[in-house]
N, C-alpha and C positions, 0 to 999 in steps of 0.2 A: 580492552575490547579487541584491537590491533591485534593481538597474539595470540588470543584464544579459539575455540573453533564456535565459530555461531552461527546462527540458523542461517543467515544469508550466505555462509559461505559453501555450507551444506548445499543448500538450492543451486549452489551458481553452478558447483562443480558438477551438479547431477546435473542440469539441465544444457553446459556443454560436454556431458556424454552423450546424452539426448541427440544433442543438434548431431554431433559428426554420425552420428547414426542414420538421420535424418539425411543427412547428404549422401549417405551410400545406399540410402533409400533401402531399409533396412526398419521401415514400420511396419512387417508384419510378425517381430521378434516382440512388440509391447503393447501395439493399438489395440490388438485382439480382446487382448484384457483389462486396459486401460481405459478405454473410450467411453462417454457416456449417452446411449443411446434411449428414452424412454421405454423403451419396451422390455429393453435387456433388467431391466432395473424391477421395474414393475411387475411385467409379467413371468420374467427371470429369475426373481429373486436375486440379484447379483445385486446388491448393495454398495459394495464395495466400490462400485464404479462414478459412486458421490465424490468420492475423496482419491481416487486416480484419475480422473481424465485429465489432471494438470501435466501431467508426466506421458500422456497420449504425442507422438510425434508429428505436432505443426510446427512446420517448417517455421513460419513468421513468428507466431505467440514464442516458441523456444527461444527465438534471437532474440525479440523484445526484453524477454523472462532474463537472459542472460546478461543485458547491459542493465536491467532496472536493478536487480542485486546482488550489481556490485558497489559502487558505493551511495548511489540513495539507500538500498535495502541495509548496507552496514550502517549509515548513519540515523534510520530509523529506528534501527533495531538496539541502538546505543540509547535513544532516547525511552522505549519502552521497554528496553529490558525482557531476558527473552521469553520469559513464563510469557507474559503478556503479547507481546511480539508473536509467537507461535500459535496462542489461543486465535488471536485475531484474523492472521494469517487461515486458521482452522476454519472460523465462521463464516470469512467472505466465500473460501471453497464451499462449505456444505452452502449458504446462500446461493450462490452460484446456479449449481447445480438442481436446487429446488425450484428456482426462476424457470429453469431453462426446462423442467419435466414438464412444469404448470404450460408455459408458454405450447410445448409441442407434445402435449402431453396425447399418447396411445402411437409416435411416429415412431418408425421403426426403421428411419434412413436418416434424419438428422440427426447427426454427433454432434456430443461438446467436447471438445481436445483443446490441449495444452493449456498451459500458463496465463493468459493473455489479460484475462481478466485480473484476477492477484496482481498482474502486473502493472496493469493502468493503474489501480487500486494504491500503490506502493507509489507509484511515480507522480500522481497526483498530490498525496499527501504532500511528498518531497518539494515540489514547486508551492506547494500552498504555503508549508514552513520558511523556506528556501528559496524564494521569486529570485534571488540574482546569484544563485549559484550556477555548477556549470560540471558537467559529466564527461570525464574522459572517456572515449570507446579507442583502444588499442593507441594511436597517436594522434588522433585528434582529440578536441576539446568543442565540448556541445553547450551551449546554452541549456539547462532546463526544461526551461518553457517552449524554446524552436522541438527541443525532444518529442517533448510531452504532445506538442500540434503536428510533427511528426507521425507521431505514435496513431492519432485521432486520425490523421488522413489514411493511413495502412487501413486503421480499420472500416472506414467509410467505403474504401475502392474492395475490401475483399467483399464486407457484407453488400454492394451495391451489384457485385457479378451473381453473385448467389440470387436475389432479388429477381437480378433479369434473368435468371434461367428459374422464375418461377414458387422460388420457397420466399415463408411469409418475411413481410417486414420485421418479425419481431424478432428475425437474426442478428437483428444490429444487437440485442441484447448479451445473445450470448457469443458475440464476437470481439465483445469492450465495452458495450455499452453500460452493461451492470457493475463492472469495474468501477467506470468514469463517476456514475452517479454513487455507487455509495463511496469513494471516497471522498467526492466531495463533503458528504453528509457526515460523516465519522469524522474527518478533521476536523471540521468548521463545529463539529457539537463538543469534542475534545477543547478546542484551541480556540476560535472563534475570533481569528485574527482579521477577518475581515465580516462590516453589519449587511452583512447578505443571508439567506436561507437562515436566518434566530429559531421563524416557527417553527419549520419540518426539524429542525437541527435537533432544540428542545425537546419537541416530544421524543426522541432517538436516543437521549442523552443517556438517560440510567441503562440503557441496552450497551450499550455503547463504552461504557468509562464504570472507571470503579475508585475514580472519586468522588470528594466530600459532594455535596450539591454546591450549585454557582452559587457566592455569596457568602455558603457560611462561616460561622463565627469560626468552627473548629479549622477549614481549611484556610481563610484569611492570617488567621492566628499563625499558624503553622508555619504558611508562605513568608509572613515576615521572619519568623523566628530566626528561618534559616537563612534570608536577607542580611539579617543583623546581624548574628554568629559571625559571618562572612567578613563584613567589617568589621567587625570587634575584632577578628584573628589578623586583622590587617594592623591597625591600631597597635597591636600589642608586639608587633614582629613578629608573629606566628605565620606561618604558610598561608596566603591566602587562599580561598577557593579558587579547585582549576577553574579551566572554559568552559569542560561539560557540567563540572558541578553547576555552575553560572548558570549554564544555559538552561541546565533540567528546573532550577528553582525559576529562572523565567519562565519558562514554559509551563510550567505546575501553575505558575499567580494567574496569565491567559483563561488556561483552564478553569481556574475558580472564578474571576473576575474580569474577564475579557480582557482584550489587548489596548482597548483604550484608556485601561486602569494602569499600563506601564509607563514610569520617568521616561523624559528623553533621555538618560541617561544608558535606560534596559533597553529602548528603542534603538540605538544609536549600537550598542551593543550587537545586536540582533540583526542587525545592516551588517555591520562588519564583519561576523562570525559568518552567515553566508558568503560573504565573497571571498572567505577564505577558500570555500568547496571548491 
């Protein structure tokens, strides 16, 4: 995955074109057409403006966009592989931007720009997985989590000035706020590493994942098979399974069976492989 080119690295490099653009304040080369305004949509017909306003130049959302994938978004995207990775990626944009018509729907002054949202979305997942990893931005080294409550205060102080000069509350929405919350929803219905949000989670799930159902026989089955391969190729002096092999069949048993179905063995595992980040 290291040498290939994939979607995050796609994103990263556009989105610091983006930025230095940004800085020579140089958005009226992409916003014009990129932005997504209700009315432009609606009463425009410009459609298209579902699936560009990520690539709209905000200053913030772009920086944000730019440290979440680089490596959370590569280490996601290793884990879902990128048919999958890219759909997903697809649906929180068009969700997005459907929230945010509903929300302000017939205004013809509020825009939705840049990344910001996809970005919580991706960064949240990443600490959900990952609680003790830790993100380098240029020479530093960032906790995860300090990132990610970072991230949340950026966008409380942007959407709280907007507020007092009078637009609705429900910009917290589409400033992070729809980011935050479905990714909470989409992990925790995938992975379900922690017994918080099961109901909303559930009902989300078959939207959400495109495997077996929690539980069954054919996914249980499966998850072991590949468990015990694993050791058997160990046993025999055969190569063992790598880390990601490892980790992806962990993460596949969560999926079917929650994380309280994991050995301390996969547990202990899963401590460690994060601290490697």
């Amino acid at each position: 995955m290291q040498n290939s080119l994939t979607i995050s690295r796609v994103i990263r490099i556009t989105l610091l074109v983006l930025f230095i653009l940004a800085l020579f304040r140089l958005a009226g080369l992409v916003n014009p057409w990129s932005i997504l305004i209700p009315t432009m949509v609606w009463s425009g017909y410009e459609f298209w403006r579902l699936i560009t306003y990520p690539i709209a130049l905000n200053f913030g959302g772009l920086l944000i966009g730019s440290i979440v994938f680089s490596q959370p978004g590569e280490e996601i995207e290793s884990m879902f592989g990128k048919k999958r990775y890219g759909l997903t990626l697809l649906i929180v944009t068009l969700l997005t931007s459907l929230i945010h018509m509903a929300s302000f729907w017939g205004s013809s002054t509020i825009a939705l720009s840049g990344p910001i949202n996809i970005s919580l979305f991706m960064m949240v997942g990443y600490v959900y997985l990952f609680p003790e990893s830790s993100v380098t931005i240029i020479f530093f080294t960032v906790r995860s989590k300090i990132l990610l409550l970072l991230m949340i205060g950026f966008v409380l102080v942007v959407s709280g000035l907007a507020i007092a000069d009078g637009i609705s509350p429900l910009i917290l929405l589409s400033e992070g706020l729809i980011g935050l919350i479905v990714g909470t929803i989409w992990f925790h219905s995938a992975y379900q590493k922690y017994p918080v949000l099961l109901g909303p989670a559930h009902t989300l799930e078959k939207l959400f994942t495109t495997k077996e159902p929690i539980g069954s026989r054919a996914g249980s089955k499966r998850i072991a098979t590949q468990i015990k391969r694993g050791r058997k190729r160990g046993e025999k002096g055969e190569k063992p399974l790598s880390d990601e092999e490892r980790l992806n069949a962990i993460l596949e048993k969560i999926g079917d069976r929650g994380y309280d179905s994991l050995t301390k063995e996969e547990q202990a595992f899963l401590s460690e492989y994060s601290l490697r980040l």
